[in-house]
N, C-alpha and C positions, 0 to 999 in steps of 0.2 A: 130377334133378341140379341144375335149377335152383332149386329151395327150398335144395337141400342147402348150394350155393354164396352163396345168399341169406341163409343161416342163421347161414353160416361171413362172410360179409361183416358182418354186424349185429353176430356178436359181439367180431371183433375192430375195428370202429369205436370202441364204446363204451369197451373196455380202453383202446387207442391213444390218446382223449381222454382218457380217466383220469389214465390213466401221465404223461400230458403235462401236463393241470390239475394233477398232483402235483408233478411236478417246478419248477412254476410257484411254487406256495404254500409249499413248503419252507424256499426261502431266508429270507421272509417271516415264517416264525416260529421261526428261528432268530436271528434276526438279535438281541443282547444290547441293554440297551438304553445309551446313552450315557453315562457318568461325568459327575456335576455340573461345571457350569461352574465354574470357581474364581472368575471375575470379569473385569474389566478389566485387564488387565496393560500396558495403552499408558504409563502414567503411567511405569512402572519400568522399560519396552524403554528409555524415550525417554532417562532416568538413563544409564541402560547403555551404551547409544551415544555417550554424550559421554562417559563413562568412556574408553569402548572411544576416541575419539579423541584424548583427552588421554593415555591410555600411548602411543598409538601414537609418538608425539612425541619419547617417551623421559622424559618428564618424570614420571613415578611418585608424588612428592611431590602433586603437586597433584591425580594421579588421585587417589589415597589422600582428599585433603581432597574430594574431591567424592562417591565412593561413599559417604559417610559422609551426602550427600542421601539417598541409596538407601537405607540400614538407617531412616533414622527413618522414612521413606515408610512403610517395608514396615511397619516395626514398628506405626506408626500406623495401618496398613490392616488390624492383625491381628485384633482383635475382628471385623470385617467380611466378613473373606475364609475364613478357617479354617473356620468353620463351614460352608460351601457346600461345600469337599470338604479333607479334613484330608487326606488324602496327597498331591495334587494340591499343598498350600500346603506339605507336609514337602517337596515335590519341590526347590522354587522357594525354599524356606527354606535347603535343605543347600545351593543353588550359589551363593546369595548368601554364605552362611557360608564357602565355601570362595576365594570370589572376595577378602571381605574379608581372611581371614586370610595371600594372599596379598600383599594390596597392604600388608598391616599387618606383615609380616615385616621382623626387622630388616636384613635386606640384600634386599631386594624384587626377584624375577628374572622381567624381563620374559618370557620364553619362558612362565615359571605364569601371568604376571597375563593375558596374552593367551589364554593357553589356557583358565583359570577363569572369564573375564566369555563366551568363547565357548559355554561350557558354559552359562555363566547365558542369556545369550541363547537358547540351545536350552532351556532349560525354561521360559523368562518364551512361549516361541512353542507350546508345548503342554506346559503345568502337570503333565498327566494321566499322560505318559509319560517315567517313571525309573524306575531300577534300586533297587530295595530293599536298604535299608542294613543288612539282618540281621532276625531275626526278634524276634517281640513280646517285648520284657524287662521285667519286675517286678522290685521290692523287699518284700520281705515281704508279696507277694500284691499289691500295688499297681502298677499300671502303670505305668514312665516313659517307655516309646517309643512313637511312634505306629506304624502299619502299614507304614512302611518303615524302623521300627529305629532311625529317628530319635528321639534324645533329646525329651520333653516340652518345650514354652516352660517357662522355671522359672516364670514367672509365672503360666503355665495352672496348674501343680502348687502355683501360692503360695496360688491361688485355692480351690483343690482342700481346700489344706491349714487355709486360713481358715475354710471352711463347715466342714468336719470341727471345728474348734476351736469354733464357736457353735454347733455342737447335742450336743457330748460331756460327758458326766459324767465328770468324772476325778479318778481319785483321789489322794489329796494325793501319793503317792510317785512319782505318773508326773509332775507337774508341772513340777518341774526337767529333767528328760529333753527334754519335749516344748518345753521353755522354749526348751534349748540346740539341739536340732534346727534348732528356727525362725529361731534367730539363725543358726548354723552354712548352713543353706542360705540364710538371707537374703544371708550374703554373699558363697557362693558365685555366689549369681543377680548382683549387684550386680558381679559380675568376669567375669559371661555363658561362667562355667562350667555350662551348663545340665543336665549328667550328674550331676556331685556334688552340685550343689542337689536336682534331682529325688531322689536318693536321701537325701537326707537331709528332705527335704518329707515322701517316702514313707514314710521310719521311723517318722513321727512321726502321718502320717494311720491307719498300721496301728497303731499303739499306743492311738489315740482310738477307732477304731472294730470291733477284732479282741476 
């Protein structure tokens, strides 16, 4: 009886340790691992916050002229930051987009402008975490949205559209086409209509390389 209970003791020790070592390391190798840092974001909270206190005022006008520190920041930071996590920067890109185009409204309604830079602030405080703006869209097999649906910089796509232009053979009847493309989305970019540009960049990279 005593071996038997000795037997019975040894083998559920070893499980019981088991089961427990398992349920130890589990987590451990579940665990995903973390989305690239997008960057520094202090620079543009700090923007933000003086935005944020100059509507609070009621004065609109002059928030208007100051977020307008904030788009060249951002814009100037964007070869830098895009690259370390492109949806993380699409995140922090659409609430500046949307913050701007409230304070730039021609009757500017404070209940949006406070609610759009609140937004901004919640994604300038974690890049990583937004709601995707629709799924991946092309133009003739070309891509113009990033992973949250977000419209391409037209300039990511100008760039896009340049390289395709110095390594394509084209033939003489596509040249005008691809002339008028360039120009037609040139200035749609230059009015930061960034959708219509993209797809007109896009017509014309598929046209050089399809």
């Amino acid at each position: 009886m005593k071996n038997l209970l000795l037997s019975t003791v040894l083998i559920i020790v070893p499980v019981g340790l088991f089961a427990a070592g398992y349920n130890f390391l589990t987590p451990a190798q579940i665990v995903q691992a973390a989305a690239p840092s997008l960057g520094d974001m202090a620079p543009f909270v700090v923007i933000t916050t003086d935005v944020q206190g100059i509507a609070a005022t009621g004065d609109l006008p002059a928030a208007k002229a100051r977020i307008t520190d904030l788009e060249t920041a951002w814009d100037d930071a964007q070869s830098t930051l895009r690259p370390n996590n492109t949806l993380a920067w699409g995140n922090v890109d659409g609430a500046i987009d949307d913050a701007l185009t409230a304070l730039r409204a021609k009757a500017p309604d404070g209940t949006t402008v406070t609610a759009t830079l609140a937004a901004l602030q919640t994604a300038l405080a974690d890049p990583a975490v937004g709601t995707a703006g629709g799924p991946l869209q092309t133009v003739s097999g070309v891509a113009t949205t990033d992973g949250n649906g977000r419209a391409l910089p037209c300039e990511v796509m100008l760039d896009q559209f340049r390289t395709a232009l110095s390594q394509a053979t084209i033939a003489p009847r596509d040249r005008a086409t691809i002339d008028t493309l360039q120009a037609k989305g040139t200035e749609r970019c230059n009015a930061d209509d960034d959708t219509r540009a993209d797809d007109f960049f896009a017509q014309g990279i598929a046209l050089m390389t399809h």
